[in-house]
KOLROMI-597292 format. One record per residue (C-alpha): residue in one letter; x, y, z. Coordinates in Angstrom, 3 decimals, padded with zeros to 6 digits, always signed. Layout:
<rest:A, east:X, north:Y, up:Z>
...
***
This chain:
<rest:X, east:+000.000, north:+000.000, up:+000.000>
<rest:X, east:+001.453, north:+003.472, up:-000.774>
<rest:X, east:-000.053, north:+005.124, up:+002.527>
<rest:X, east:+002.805, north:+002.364, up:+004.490>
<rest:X, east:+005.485, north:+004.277, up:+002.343>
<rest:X, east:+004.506, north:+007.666, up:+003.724>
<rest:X, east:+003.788, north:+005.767, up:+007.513>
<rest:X, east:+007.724, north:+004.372, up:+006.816>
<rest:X, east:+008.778, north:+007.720, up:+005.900>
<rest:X, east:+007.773, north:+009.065, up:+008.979>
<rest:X, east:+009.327, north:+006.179, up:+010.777>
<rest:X, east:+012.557, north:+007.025, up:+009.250>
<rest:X, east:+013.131, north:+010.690, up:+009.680>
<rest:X, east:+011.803, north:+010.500, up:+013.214>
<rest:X, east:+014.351, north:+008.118, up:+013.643>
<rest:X, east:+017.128, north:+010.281, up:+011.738>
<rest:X, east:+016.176, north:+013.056, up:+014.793>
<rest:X, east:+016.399, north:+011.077, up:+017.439>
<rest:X, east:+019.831, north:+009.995, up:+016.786>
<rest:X, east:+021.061, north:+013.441, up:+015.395>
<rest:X, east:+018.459, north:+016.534, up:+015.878>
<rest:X, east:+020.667, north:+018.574, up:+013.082>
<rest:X, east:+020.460, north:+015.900, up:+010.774>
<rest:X, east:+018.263, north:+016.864, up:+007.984>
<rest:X, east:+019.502, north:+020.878, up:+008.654>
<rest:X, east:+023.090, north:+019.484, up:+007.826>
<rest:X, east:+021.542, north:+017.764, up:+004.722>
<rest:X, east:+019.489, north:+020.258, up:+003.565>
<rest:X, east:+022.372, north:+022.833, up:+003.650>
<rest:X, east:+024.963, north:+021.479, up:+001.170>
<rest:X, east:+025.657, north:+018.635, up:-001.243>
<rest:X, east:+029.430, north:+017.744, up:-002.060>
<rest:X, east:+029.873, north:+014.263, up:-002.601>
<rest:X, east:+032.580, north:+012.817, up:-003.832>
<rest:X, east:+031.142, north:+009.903, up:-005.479>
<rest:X, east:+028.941, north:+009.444, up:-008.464>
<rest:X, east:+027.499, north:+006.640, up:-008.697>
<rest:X, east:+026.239, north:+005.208, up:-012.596>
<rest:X, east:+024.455, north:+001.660, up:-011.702>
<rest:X, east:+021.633, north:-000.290, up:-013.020>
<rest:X, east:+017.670, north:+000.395, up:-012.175>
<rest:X, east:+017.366, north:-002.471, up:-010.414>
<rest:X, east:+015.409, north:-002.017, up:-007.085>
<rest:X, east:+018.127, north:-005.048, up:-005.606>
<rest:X, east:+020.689, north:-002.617, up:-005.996>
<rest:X, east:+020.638, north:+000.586, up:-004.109>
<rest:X, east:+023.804, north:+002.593, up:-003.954>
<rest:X, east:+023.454, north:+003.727, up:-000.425>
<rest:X, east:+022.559, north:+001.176, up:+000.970>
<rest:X, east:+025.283, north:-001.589, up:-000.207>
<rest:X, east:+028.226, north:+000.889, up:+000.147>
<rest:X, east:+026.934, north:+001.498, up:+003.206>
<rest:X, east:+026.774, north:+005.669, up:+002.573>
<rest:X, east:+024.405, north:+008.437, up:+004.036>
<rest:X, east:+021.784, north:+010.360, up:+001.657>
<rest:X, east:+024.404, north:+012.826, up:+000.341>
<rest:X, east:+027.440, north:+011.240, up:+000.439>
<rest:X, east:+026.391, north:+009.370, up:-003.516>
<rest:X, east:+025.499, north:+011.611, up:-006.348>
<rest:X, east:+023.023, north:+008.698, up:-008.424>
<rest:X, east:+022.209, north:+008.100, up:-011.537>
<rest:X, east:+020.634, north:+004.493, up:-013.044>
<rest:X, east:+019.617, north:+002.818, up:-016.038>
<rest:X, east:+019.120, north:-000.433, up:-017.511>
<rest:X, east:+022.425, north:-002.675, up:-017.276>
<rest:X, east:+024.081, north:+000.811, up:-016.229>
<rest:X, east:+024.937, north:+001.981, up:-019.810>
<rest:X, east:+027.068, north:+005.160, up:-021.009>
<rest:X, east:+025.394, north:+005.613, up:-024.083>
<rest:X, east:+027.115, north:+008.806, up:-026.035>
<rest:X, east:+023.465, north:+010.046, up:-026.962>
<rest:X, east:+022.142, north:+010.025, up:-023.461>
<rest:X, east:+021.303, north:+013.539, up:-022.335>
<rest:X, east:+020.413, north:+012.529, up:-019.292>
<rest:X, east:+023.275, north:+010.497, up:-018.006>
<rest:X, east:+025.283, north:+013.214, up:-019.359>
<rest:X, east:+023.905, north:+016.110, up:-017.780>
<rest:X, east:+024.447, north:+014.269, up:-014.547>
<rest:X, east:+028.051, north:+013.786, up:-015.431>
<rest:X, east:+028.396, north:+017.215, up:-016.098>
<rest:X, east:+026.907, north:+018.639, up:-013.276>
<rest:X, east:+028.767, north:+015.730, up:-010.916>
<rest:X, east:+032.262, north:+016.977, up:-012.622>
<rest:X, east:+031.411, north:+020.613, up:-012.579>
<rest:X, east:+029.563, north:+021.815, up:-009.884>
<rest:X, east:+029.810, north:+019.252, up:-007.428>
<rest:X, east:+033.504, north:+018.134, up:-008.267>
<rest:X, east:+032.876, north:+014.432, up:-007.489>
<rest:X, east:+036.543, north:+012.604, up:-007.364>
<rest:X, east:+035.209, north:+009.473, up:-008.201>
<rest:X, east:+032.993, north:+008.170, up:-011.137>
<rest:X, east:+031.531, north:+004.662, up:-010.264>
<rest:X, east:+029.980, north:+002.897, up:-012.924>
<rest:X, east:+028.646, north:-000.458, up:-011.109>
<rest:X, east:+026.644, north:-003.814, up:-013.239>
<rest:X, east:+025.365, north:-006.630, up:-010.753>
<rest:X, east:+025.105, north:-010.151, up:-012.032>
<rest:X, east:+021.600, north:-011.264, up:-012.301>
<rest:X, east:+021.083, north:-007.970, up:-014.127>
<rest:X, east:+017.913, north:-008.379, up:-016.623>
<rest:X, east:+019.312, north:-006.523, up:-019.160>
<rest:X, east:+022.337, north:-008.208, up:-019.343>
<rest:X, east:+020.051, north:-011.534, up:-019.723>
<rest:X, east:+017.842, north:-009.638, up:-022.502>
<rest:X, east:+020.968, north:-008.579, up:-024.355>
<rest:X, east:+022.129, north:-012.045, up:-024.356>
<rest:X, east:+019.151, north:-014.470, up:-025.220>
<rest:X, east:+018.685, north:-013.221, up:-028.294>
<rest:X, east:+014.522, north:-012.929, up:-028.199>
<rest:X, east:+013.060, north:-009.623, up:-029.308>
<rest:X, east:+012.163, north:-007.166, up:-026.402>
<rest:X, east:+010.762, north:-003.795, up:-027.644>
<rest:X, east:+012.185, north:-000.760, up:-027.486>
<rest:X, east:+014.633, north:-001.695, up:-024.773>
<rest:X, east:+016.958, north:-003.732, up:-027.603>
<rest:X, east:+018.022, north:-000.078, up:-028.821>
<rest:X, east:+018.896, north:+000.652, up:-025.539>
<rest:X, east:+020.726, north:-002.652, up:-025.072>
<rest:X, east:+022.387, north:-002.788, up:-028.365>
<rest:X, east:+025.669, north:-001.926, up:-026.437>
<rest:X, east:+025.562, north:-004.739, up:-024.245>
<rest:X, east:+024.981, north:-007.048, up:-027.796>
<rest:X, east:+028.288, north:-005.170, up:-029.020>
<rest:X, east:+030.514, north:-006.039, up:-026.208>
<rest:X, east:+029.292, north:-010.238, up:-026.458>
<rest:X, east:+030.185, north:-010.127, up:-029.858>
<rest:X, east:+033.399, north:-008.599, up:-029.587>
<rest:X, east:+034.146, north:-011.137, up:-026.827>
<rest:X, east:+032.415, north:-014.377, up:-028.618>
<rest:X, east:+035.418, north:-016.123, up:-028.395>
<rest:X, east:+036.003, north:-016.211, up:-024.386>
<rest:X, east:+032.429, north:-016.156, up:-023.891>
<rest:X, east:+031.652, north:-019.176, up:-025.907>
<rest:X, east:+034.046, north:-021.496, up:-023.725>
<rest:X, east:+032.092, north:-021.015, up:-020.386>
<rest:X, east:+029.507, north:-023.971, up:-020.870>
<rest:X, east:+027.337, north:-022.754, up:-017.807>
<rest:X, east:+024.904, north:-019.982, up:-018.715>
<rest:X, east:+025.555, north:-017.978, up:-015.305>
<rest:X, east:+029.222, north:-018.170, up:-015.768>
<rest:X, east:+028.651, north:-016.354, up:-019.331>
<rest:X, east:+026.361, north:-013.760, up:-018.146>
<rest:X, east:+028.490, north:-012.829, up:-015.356>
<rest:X, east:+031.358, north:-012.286, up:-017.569>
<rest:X, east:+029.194, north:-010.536, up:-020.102>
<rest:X, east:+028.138, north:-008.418, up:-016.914>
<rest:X, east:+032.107, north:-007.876, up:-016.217>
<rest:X, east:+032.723, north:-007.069, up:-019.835>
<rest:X, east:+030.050, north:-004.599, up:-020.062>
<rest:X, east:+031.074, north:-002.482, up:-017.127>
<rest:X, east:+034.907, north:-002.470, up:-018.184>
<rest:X, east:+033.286, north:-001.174, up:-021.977>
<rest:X, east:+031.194, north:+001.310, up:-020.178>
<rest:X, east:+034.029, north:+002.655, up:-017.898>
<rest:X, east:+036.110, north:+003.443, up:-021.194>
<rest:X, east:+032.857, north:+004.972, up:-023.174>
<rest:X, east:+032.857, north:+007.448, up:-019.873>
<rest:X, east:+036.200, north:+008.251, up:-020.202>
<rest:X, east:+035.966, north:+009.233, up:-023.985>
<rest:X, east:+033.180, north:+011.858, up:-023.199>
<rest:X, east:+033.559, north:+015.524, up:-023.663>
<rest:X, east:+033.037, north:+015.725, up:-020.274>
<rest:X, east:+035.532, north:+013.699, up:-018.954>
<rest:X, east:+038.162, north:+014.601, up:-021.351>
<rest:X, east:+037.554, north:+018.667, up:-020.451>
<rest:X, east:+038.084, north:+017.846, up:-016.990>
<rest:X, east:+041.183, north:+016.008, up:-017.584>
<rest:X, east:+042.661, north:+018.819, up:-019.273>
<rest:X, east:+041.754, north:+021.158, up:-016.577>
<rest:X, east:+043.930, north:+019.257, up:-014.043>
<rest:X, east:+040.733, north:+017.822, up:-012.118>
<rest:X, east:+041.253, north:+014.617, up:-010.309>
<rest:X, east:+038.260, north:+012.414, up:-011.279>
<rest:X, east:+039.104, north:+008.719, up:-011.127>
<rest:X, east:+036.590, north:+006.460, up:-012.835>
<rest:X, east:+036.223, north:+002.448, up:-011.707>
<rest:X, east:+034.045, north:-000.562, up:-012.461>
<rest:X, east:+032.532, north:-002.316, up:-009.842>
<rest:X, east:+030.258, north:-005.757, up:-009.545>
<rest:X, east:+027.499, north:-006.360, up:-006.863>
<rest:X, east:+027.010, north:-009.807, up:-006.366>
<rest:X, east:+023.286, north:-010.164, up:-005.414>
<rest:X, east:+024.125, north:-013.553, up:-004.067>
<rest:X, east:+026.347, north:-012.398, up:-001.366>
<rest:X, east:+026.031, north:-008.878, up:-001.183>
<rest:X, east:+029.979, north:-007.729, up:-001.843>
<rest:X, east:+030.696, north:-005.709, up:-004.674>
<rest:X, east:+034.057, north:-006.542, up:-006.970>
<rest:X, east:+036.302, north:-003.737, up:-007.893>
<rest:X, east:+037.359, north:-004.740, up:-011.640>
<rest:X, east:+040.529, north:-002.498, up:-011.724>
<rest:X, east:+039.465, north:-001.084, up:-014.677>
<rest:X, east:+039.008, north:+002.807, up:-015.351>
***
């Protein structure tokens, strides 16, 4: 029911007062991350929450199978503004495996309009057919393909304008790919970036 959102709500910043009664006038004055955060829709994987980080602390932005796509105003407005006005240091683009569009991009069925969006993921197994193709368990190859994907989108983000402007400025903006393993809850830093 949405009322028991609005009851939880309630629950939660009453909560947030009693442990710290300057809490939300703290949050509400400033927001200076240092992290931005580019991971997939999925409701499994909040940022916060698995990285264990306060509202504030993780600039957010997610889409399906956590894609940089070159065309994507919105994901690059939000890069923008992370580099430029709050001067993130970090850029953390972050798949999970069990990710649905990582399973849509690979099973070769016809989905709608989301195959357009998905069409990078289908780039990256081709390219990588060859190491792909020698996993015989289907898991195994999606959670590579999952791997794969994140290390293509980490160097698509570094080839944007944005990125690029701010490395010839001098900022220090490091960008990494990370895993979340929804079966144990530990995210994988893939050294890549």
């Amino acid at each position: 029911m949405l009322s028991d959102l609005f009851t939880n709500n309630k629950a939660w910043a009453a909560a947030r007062l009693r442990e710290d009664a300057h809490y939300f006038d703290r949050l509400s004055a400033l927001q200076r991350p240092e992290y931005l955060w580019i991971g997939c829709s999925d409701s499994r994987v909040p940022a916060n929450v698995i990285t264990g980080l306060e509202p504030g602390e993780v600039f957010v932005h997610r889409n399906v199978a956590n894609l940089v796509h070159p065309s994507d105003l919105n994901l690059l407005s939000v890069l923008e503004y992370a580099i430029e006005v709050l001067e993130v240091r970090h850029v953390i683009v972050c798949g999970h495996y069990g990710c649905g569009g990582i399973r849509a991009a690979a099973d070769g069925e016809r989905h709608g309009v989301i195959d357009h969006w998905l069409q990078p993921v289908r780039e990256v197994a081709e390219e990588n057919a060859a190491e792909l193709t020698v996993l015989a368990d289907e898991e195994a190859r999606l959670d590579l393909l999952c791997e794969l994907s994140v290390r293509s989108q980490v160097a698509r983000l570094a080839r944007t304008p944005t990125m690029i402007s701010a490395r010839k400025a001098g900022r220090k903006v490091n960008i990494h790919g990370w895993v979340y393993g929804l079966r144990d809850g530990l995210l994988s830093d893939l050294r890549c970036g």
